[in-house]
N, C-alpha and C positions, 0 to 999 in steps of 0.2 A: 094628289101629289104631296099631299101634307107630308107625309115620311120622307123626301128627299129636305126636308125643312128643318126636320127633328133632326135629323140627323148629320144637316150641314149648319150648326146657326151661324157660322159666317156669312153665310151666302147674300143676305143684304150688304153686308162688308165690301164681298168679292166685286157687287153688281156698281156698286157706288167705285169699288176702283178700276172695274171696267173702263166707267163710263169717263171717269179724270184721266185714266189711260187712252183714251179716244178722244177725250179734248187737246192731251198734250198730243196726239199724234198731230193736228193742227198744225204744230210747230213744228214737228217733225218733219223727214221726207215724204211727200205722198205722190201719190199714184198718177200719172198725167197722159199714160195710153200709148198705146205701141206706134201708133199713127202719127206722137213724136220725135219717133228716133228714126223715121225712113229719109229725111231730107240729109241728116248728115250721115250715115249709116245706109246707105243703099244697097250693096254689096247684100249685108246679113239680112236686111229686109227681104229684098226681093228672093231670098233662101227660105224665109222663113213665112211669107207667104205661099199659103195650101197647104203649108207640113200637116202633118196627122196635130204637131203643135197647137198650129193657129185654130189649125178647123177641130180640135178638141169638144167645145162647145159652140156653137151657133144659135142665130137668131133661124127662122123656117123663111127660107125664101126658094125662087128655082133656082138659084144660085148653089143652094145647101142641101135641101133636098134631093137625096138621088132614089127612094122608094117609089112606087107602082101606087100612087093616089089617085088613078084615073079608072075611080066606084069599082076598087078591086075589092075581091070576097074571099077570107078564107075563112076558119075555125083558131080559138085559143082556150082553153079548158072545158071544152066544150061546148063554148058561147060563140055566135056567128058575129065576126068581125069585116066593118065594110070600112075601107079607107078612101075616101072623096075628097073631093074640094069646094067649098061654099065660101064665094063672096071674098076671094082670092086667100079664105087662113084652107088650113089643111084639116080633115076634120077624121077624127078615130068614131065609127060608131059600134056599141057592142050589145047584140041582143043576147042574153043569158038564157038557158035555157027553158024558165020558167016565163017567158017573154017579158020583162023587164028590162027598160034599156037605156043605156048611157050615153049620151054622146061628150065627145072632149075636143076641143082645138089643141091642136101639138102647138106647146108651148113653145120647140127650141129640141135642137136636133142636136145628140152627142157621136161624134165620132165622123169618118168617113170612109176607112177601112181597115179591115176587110169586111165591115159591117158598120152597120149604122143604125142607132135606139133615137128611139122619140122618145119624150119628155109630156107628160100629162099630169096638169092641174089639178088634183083631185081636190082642192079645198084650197079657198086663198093661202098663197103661200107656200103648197106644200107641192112641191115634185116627184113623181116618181117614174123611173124609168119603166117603161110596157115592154114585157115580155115578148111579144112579136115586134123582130129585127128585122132587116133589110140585109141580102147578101149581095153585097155589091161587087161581085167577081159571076155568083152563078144567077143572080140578075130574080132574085125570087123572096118572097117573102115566107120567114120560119120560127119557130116555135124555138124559142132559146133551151125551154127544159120538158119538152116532148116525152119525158118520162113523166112529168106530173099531170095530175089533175088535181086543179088548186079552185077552190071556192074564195071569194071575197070573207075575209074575216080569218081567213088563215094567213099564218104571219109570213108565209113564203110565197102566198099570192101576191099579183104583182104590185097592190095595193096595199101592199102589208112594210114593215119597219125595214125587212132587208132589200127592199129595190128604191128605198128612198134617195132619192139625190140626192137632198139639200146636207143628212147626215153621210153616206155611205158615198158619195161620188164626186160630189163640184168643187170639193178641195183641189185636186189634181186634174182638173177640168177648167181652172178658172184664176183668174189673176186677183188679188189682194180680195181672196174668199171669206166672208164671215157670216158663220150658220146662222148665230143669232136664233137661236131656239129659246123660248119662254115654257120649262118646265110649269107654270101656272097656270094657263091656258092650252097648252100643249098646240103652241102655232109655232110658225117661222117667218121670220122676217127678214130672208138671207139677203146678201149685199156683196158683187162683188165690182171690185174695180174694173175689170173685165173679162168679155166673155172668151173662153178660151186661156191657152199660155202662152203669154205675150211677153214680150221685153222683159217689162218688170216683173214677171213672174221666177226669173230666175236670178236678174240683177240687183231687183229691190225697187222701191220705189224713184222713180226720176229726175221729180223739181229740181234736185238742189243741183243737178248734173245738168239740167237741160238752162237754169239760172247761169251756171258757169260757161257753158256752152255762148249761151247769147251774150254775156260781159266779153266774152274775149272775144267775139266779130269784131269789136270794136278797137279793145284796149286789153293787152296781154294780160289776163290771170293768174294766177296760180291757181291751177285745179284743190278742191277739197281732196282730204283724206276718201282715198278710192275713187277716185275723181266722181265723189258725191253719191256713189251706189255702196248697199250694205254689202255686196256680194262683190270683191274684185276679182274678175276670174285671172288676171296677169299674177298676182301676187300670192290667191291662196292656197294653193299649193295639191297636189292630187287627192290626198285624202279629203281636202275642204270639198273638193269640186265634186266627187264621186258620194258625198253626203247630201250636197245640194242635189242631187239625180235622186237620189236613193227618196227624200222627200216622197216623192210618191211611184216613183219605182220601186216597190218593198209591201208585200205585208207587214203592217204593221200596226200600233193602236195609237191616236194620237191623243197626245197631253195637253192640247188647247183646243182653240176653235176656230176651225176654216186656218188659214194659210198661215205658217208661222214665217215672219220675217227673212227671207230672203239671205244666207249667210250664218241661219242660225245652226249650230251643232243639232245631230240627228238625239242624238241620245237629251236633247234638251227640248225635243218637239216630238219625239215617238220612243213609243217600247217595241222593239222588233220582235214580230213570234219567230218559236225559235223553230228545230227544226223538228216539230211534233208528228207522231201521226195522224193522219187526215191529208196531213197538208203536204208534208213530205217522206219519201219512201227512207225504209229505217236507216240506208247507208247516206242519207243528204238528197238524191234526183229528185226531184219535183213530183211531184205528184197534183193537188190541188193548185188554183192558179195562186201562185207564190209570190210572181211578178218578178225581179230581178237578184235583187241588193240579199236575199240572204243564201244564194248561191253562189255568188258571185263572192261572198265572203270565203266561200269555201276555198276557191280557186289557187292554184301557185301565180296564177296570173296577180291577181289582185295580195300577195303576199312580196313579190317582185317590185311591186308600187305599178303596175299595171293601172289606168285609168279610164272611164268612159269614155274618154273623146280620144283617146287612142284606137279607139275602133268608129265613132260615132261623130260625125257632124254635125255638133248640137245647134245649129238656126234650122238646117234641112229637114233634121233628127233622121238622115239615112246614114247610111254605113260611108266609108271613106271610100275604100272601094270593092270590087264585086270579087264575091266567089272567094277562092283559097291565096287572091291578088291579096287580102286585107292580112290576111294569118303571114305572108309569107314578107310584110315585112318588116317582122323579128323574124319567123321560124325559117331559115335561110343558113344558107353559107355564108353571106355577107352580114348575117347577123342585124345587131340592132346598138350601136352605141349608149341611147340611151338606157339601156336595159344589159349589162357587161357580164351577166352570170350567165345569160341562156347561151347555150351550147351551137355554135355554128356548123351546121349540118342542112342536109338536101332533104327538106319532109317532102313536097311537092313530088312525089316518083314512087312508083310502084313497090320500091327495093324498102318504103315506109307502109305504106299505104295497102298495098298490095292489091289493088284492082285497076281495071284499066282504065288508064286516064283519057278523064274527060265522062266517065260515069258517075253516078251518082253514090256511091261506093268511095271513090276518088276524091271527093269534098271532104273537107278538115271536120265540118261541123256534125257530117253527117255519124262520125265516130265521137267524136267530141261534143257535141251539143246534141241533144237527144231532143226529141220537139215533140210537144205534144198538145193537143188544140183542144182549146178553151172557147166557149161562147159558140160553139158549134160550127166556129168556122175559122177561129181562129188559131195558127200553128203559132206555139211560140216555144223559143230556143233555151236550152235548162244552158244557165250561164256559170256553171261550174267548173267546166273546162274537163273535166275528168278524163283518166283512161280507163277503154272500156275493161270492165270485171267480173267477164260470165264466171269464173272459178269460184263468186263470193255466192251465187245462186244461193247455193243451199243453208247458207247461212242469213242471208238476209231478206232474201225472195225478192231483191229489187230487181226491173230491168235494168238490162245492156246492151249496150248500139248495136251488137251483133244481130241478136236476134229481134231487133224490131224488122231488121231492114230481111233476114234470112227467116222470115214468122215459121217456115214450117220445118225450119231447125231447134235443137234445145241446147240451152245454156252450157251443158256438157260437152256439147259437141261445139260451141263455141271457143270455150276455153281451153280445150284441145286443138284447136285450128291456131289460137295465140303460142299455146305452148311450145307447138314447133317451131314458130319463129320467132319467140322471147320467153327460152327457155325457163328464165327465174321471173317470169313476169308473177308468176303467183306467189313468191317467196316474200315478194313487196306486204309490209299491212298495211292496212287499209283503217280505220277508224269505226267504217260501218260496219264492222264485225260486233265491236264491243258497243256499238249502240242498238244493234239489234237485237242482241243479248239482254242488253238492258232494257230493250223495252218489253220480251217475253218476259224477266224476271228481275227484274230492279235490285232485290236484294243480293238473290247469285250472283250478279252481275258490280255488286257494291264496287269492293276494291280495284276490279277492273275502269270502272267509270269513272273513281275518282282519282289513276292512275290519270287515264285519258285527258279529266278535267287539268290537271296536274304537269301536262306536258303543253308546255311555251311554243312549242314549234307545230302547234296542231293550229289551225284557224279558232278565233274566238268563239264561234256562234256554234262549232262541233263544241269547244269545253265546257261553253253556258249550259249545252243540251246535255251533257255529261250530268252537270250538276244539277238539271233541273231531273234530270231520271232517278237520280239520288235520289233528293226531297221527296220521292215517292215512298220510300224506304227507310230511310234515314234513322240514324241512333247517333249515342252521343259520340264513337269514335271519328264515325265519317263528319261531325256536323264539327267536330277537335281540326281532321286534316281539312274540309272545307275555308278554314277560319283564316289559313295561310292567304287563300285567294280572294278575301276581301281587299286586299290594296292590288292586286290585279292592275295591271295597267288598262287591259279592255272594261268597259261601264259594262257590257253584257255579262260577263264572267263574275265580276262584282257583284250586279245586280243577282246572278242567279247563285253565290256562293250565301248572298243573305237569304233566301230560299231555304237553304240547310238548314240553317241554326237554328230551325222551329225546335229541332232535336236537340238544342242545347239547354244544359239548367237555366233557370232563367237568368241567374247573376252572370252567368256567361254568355248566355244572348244578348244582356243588355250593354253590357261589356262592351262586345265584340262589335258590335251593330252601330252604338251609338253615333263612334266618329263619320259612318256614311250616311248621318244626316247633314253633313256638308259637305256632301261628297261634291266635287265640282258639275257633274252629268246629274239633271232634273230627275232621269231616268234611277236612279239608284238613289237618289234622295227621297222620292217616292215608295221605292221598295223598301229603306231602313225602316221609314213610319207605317207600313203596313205590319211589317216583322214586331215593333214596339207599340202595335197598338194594346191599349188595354197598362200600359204600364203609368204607376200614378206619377204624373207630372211632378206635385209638391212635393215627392221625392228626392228630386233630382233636384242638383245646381242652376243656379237662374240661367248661366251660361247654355246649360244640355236641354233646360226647360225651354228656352227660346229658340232653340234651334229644331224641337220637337216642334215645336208649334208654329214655325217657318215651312216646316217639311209637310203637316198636317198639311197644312193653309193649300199646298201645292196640290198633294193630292186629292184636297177635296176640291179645289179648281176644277181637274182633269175630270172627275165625276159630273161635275156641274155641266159641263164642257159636251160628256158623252150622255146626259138625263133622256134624251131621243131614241137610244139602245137596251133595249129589255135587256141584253147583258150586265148593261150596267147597274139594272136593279136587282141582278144578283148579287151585286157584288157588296152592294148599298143594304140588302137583306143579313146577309150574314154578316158584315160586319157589326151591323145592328145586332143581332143575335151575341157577335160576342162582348156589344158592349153591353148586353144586356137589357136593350129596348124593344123591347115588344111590339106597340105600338107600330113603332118607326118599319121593325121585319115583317109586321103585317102588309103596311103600307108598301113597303117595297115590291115585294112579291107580289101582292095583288093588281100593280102596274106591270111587273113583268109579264102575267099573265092577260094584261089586259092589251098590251102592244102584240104577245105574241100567243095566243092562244092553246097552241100544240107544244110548250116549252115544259114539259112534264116537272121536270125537278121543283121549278118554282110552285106548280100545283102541291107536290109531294110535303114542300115547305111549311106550304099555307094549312092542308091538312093535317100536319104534326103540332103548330101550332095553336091551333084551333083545337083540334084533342086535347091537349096542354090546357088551354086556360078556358072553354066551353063546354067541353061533354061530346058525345055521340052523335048526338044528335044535329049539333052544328058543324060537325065532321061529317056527316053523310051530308050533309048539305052543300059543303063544300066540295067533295069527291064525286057528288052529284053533275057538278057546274062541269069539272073538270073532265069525266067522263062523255058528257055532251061534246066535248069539245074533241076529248079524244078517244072516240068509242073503241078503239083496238087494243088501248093499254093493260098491258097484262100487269104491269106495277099497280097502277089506277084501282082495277079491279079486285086485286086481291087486296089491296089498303080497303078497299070499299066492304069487300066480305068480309074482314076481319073484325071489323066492327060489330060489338054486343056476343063477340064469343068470349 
């Protein structure tokens, strides 16, 4: 891990003001547990005891436990798995085919439905979720990814960096969360205030409120600022509240470690992915498990100032109420006062809807919210609100509600069933035209995308994806009209208009870029110093030089933060590379390969390098390693025969 050294040397710096950051929290508000805010708080307590919330994460008892541990037998990559009980812990044993065998105590049980993960120890410290789930509806134990067969030492085996907890899950599992990872030893010492999402999970920490609380049994107080929580949910207003969800409702990357403070802005605790492929289908629907918050940005709901807990009872975390009861009250004839633009009208009735009510056909969501199940058993609802658009078919090959529910119909005949009954329904555009366009062909697609990007009245996270499709492409015109949307009012749109201007001269990169090193959003102050990496500080103004190396500081926090992610030592590789450390890209790379084995590129890295400053011969060597690892690569291989012709 020497190269995350070289190439961070603040990181003594950062660790020392960690750890005076953890002393002053001392003084600060802290953590005091959900257990006391039921005696004056009863009501939301007793809501929020059993939510999917509370029971987020758990300790293993038969209280939490609802899987088949009584010496059940199945198969998992083709190793025989026996789950018992010894000595009242719960116990996972796994013989591998080779007969070599493991046994594990479940640590601590995530979830409760529609499924439920065990949690196994593999090394002090280190959790990681086990691939064989619990289906607690069809009462059976299953294989999460039944299409692999994963060996130990493959980085998507369940042992491997992406099923890790302590990095990829307990943030959003767990109350005042810190991963506490030691890039040097490569352990974890994670820490949270508690288990599950408890009170202060979303209010902040409690002393100074429950201190207030106990002064005025007595002798009247004046409550602190927020009566003592960082998060006031009376006063912050929908956007703040719908940020605080989005936390880990959202794909997203975050910019510290484990929980950011309760109240804190999104764009100052995460980068949101935007809406790429993989993840989501070219017109925005979900596709990959996306989670909420950047569909939900899409929405006219959420453009209306529409909020979570306008649908959602956050102590219960269920819905308000059932069925098309929730949609109907705004979407009605009596309307919805808080909300004075939506049109009062009868959606509820067939003369909308057009099937018979009380079908399933008849549900709001079922046209509107498209569902598609994750984890093998989980259905979850695309929160974009959209109308459906089989006529875009052939332009963007997304689905439409029509044809999920009509499968042995085609999209054509979908959008001819609308067109009879909303005859300009196709006359409407749509946005996923011109991003599908641009993701076939970025360049063709140029001025339409930053046309897109350019239009105020589009959701932000469609213009960011606008102009992240650019930056595919990008020259100095697009990277000249790009430059408008650096003062952007949305951080997404910001952050991805400084994306473009790699295509700018440099004097006008530097230009352009600089003042979003103060940009108020962490998120976009991070991106200007990646954009400026490489430009000589002593250059510049003491003023721009200190606010470079404010923004650095940040960004290489958020690396420090994610050192647990072979991703991240991609990112730590080339940057290396352009600053021109060697050393430091070797080191990178050869961690990322060493977390995640089958991660090609990083091999492809390490081998061009090694070319570069060794010979042939320590590049077969190299290509040798890599090929063990990934015998099918046809990149691999032909890097490996090209060598000595």
């Amino acid at each position: 891990m020497t190269h995350l050294f070289i190439m961070l040397p603040v990181v003594a710096a950062m660790l020392a003001t960690t750890a005076s950051a953890q002393q002053k929290s001392t003084e600060a508000p802290h953590y005091v547990g959900s257990a006391s805010c039921a005696a004056c708080h009863a009501t939301e307590s007793a809501a929020w005891e059993g939510s999917d919330h509370a029971l987020a994460w758990t300790e293993p008892s038969p209280d939490t436990v609802l899987g088949d541990f009584d010496d059940a037998e199945t198969t998992l990559d083709g190793a025989r798995v026996r789950l018992s009980t010894e000595g009242g812990a719960y116990m996972v044993s796994i013989t591998r085919p080779d007969g070599t065998e493991a046994r594990y105590p479940v640590h601590s049980v995530a979830g409760v439905r529609p499924l439920q993960q065990y949690l196994l120890e593999t090394e002090p410290g280190r959790l990681q979720s086990f691939d064989l789930a619990w289906d607690t509806r069809g009462q059976r134990w299953y294989d999460l990814y039944p299409d692999q067969d994963l060996n130990p030492g493959d980085g998507l085996h369940w042992t491997g960096p992406y099923k890790n907890w302590n990095g990829r899950c307990a943030e959003c599992h767990a109350t005042g969360f810190r991963k506490n990872y030691d890039p040097r030893t490569r352990r974890y010492a994670s820490s949270q205030a508690e288990m599950g999402v408890g009170c202060e999970a979303c209010h902040g920490p409690g002393s100074r409120h429950v201190d207030w609380a106990e002064r005025n049994r007595e002798t009247p107080v004046a409550p602190p600022e927020h009566y003592g929580f960082t998060m006031d949910f009376a006063t912050a207003g929908t956007e703040a509240l719908i940020q605080q969800c989005a936390g880990c409702h959202s794909r997203r990357e975050p910019l510290g470690d484990g929980n950011p403070l309760p109240g804190t802005a999104f764009s100052d605790a995460y980068r949101l992915v935007l809406l790429r492929p993989g993840l989501y289908h070219a017109d925005g629907q979900i596709l990959d498990e996306v989670y909420v918050y950047g569909s939900f940005l899409q929405s006219k709901m959420y453009a209306r100032g529409v909020g979570c807990m306008n649908c959602h009872e956050p102590h219960s975390a269920t819905l308000r109420a059932p069925d098309n009861t929730l949609c109907t009250q705004c979407h009605s004839p009596a309307g919805n006062p808080d909300f004075p633009t939506l049109p009062k009208r009868l959606y509820d009735d067939p003369a909308h809807h057009f099937h018979e009510t009380g079908s399933p056909g008849a549900q709001c969501k079922s046209c509107h919210m498209i569902e598609r199940t994750y984890m093998g058993v989980d259905g979850r609802r695309d929160h974009s609100f959209r109308i459906p658009r089989p006529d875009l078919d052939r332009v963007t090959g997304a689905p439409d509600a029509c044809t999920d529910c009509h499968a042995d119909r085609s999209p054509d005949w979908a959008a001819a069933e609308i067109a009879k009954r909303h005859p300009r329904s196709a006359a409407r555009p749509h946005y996923g035209v011109t991003l599908a366009r641009g993701r076939a062909d970025p360049q063709a697609a140029r001025t339409a995308l930053l046309d897109l990007a350019g239009d105020t009245g589009q959701p932000g996270v469609v213009r960011a994806t606008a102009l992240w499709l650019v930056e595919q492409r990008a020259d100095r015109p697009a990277a000249d009209r790009a430059a408008t949307m650096l003062d952007d009012p949305d951080p997404l749109v910001r952050a991805a208009a400084i994306g473009v201007q790699k295509a700018a001269g440099q004097q006008d990169r530097v230009q352009r870029v600089l003042p979003r090193l103060n940009d108020p959003a962490k998120m976009v102050r991070i991106q200007a110093a990646k954009a400026l990496l490489g430009v000589p500080i002593a250059h510049m103004p003491e003023r721009m030089a200190a606010s470079m190396r404010r923004a650095m500081s940040e960004w290489q926090r958020s690396l420090v933060a994610r050192a647990d992610f072979p991703e991240t030592h991609m990112v730590i590789g080339g940057t290396a590379l352009t600053m021109r450390n060697t050393p430091a890209a070797l080191g990178a790379f050869r961690e990322a390969v060493r977390m995640d084995p089958q991660r090609e590129e990083a091999w492809v890295m390490l081998a061009r390098i090694t070319a570069a400053t060794k010979g042939g011969e320590a590049t077969r060597a190299v290509l040798d390693q890599a090929l063990a690892a990934n015998p099918g690569s046809d990149v691999l291989t032909r890097m490996r025969d090209s060598i000595g012709r």
